[in-house]
C-alpha positions, 0 to 999 in steps of 0.5 A, spaced: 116 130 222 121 130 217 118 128 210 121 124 205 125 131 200 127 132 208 132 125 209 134 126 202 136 134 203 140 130 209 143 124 205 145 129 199 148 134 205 152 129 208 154 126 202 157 132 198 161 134 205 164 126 205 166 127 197 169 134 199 172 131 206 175 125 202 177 130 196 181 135 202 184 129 205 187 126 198 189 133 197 192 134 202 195 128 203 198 129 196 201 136 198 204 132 204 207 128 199 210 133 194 213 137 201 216 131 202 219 128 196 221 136 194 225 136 201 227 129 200 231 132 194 233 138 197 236 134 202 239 129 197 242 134 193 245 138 199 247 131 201 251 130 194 254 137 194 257 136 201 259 129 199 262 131 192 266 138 196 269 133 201 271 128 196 274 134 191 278 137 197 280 130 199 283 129 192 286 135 192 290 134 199 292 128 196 294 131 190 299 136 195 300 130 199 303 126 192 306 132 190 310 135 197 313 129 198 316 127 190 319 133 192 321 132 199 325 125 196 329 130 191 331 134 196 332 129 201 337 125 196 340 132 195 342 133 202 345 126 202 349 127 196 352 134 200 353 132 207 353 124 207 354 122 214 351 128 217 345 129 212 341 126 218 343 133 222 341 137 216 334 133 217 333 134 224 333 141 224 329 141 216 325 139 221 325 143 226 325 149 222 318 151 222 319 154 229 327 156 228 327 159 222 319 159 219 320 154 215 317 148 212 322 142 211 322 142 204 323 149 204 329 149 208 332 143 204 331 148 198 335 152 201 341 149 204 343 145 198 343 152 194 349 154 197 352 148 201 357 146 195 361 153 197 360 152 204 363 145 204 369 148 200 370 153 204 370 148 211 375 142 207 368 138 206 368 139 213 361 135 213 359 135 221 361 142 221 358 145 214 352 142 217 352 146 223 354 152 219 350 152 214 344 152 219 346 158 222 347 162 215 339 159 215 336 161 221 340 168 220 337 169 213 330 168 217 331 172 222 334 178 217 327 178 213 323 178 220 327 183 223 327 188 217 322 186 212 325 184 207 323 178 202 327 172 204 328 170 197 332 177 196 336 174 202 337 167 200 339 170 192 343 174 197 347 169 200 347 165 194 351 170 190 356 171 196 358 163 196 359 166 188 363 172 192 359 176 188 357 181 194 352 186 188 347 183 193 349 185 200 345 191 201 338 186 201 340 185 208 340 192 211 345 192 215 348 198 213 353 195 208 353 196 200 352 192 194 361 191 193 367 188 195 369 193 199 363 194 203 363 186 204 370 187 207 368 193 212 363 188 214 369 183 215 372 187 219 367 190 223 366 182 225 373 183 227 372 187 231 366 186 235 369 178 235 376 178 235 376 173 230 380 174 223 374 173 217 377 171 210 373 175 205 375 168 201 372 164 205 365 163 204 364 160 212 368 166 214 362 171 210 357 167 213 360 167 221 362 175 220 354 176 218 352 172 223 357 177 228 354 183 226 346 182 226 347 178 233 350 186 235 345 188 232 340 185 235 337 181 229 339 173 231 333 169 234 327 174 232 325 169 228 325 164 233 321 169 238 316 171 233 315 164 232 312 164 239 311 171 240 307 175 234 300 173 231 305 174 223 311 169 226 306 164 229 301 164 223 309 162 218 310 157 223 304 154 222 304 154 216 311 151 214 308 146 219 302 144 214 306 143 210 310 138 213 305 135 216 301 134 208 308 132 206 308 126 211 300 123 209 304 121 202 310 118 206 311 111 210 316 113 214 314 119 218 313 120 224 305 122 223 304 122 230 310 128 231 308 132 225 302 132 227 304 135 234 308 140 231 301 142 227 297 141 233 302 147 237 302 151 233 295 152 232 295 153 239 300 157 238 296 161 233 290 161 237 294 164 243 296 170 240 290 172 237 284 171 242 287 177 247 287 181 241 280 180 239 278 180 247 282 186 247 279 189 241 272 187 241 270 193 247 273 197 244 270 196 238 263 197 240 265 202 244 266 206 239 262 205 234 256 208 239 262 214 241 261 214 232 252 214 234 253 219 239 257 224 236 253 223 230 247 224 233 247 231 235 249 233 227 242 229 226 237 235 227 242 241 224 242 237 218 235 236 218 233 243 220 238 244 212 235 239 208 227 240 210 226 247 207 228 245 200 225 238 200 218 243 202 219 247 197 220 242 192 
């Protein structure tokens, strides 16, 4: 039978085991609710940072945005000074000359209007017909710098000087000609040759259409636009210029959003295109060889250790 002390013993037992179970669970419940306020703020912060990169990166688009499209209606205004009614050809193939010729649209109008002044005087300010030709002095000055190498500034500098009939440069397109009057009349001449056509060293157009004769010869007219669909560098260029159109036009109401957004699109397809066979092709190789590496090394393993154990023992 249980005694008095013995019923006290028990409540005294049972009570200090209910103390320490309430005491554990509020300990308990206030580790849980540390773990959650501490997560809760790790996640506000992470929430934060991702929200702060994000509108940094949206103000910075929207600061390239501002900036490529002040600059695309300077050039624009350019182009329209120099062509007048045939400025919408000139833009067209700005356009376009992600593809043909590498470049963004602003780049292309860069270029078109440091030497068209030379050009439309040489064609009696022909400005239908200087647009047409001032396109292919473009796409030929892509397609010199893609097929030899050269930086497409040197080209363009080139090209520039010879609208001075200063010919110091024409040895930066490689075509086997000096820096010299001379040399650009021998490639005139050998344009001659090959076209039938006679070229006046003069004529700014004439120096343009003679180029043009001798890389077409030479094989080096239309690498650009090749490459453009063809190799992983020319394709990574194409896409590149159309980014730029296409951050151009987010700052421009009158664009075709959609179109440059498609020229975007294609050309990362592109890109893509001709990455993914390299990659698929060059990953087995890859671990093929590294395990070829493994193998080989392992047979130099014991020889090494067999060298290096003695002194290690008797150190």
């Amino acid at each position: 039978m249980a005694t008095l002390f013995d019923l006290q013993a028990v409540i005294r037992l049972d009570s200090d085991q209910f103390e320490n179970g309430v005491k554990k669970a509020e300990k308990s419940g206030s580790s849980l609710a540390t773990s959650l306020k501490s997560g809760l703020a790790t996640a506000a912060k992470v929430g934060a940072a991702a929200i702060g990169a994000a509108a940094t990166a949206i103000g910075a688009l929207t600061t390239a945005a501002v900036n490529n499209y002040a600059e695309y209606e300077q050039l624009v205004g350019g182009v329209e000074t120099l062509f007048k009614n045939s400025a919408d050809t000139v833009m067209g193939y700005a356009e376009n000359a992600y593809k043909t010729a590498g470049l963004s649209a602003n780049e292309y109008m860069e270029t078109v209007t440091s030497f068209s002044a030379s050009l439309l005087a040489s064609m009696n300010n022909d400005t239908a017909a200087a647009a047409e030709k001032a396109n292919v002095a473009i796409t030929d000055m892509s397609d010199n710098a893609n097929k030899m190498g050269t930086d497409i500034s040197l080209i363009q500098n080139a090209y520039n000087g010879f609208a001075k009939q200063n010919y110091t440069m024409l040895d930066n397109l490689k075509l086997g000609y000096g820096g010299t009057k001379e040399e650009m009349q021998r490639l005139l001449d050998d344009a001659s040759k090959l076209s039938g056509i006679k070229y006046d060293i003069s004529s700014y157009s004439d120096v343009v259409d003679a180029i043009h004769v001798v890389q077409t010869e030479m094989g080096i007219t239309g690498t650009t636009a090749k490459e453009a669909s063809t190799t992983i560098e020319g394709s990574v260029s194409s896409m590149s210029s159309a980014w730029d159109n296409w951050v151009a036009g987010m700052a421009d109401s009158e664009a075709n959003f959609s179109q440059l957004t498609s020229n975007l699109v294609d050309s990362i397809v592109t890109v893509v295109g001709n990455i993914a066979p390299r990659v698929i092709e060059t990953v087995p190789r890859l671990v093929s060889g590294l395990g070829e590496i493994v193998e080989q090394l392992a047979t130099y393993i014991p020889q090494v250790i067999q060298e290096l154990l003695p002194p290690l023992m008797s150190g």
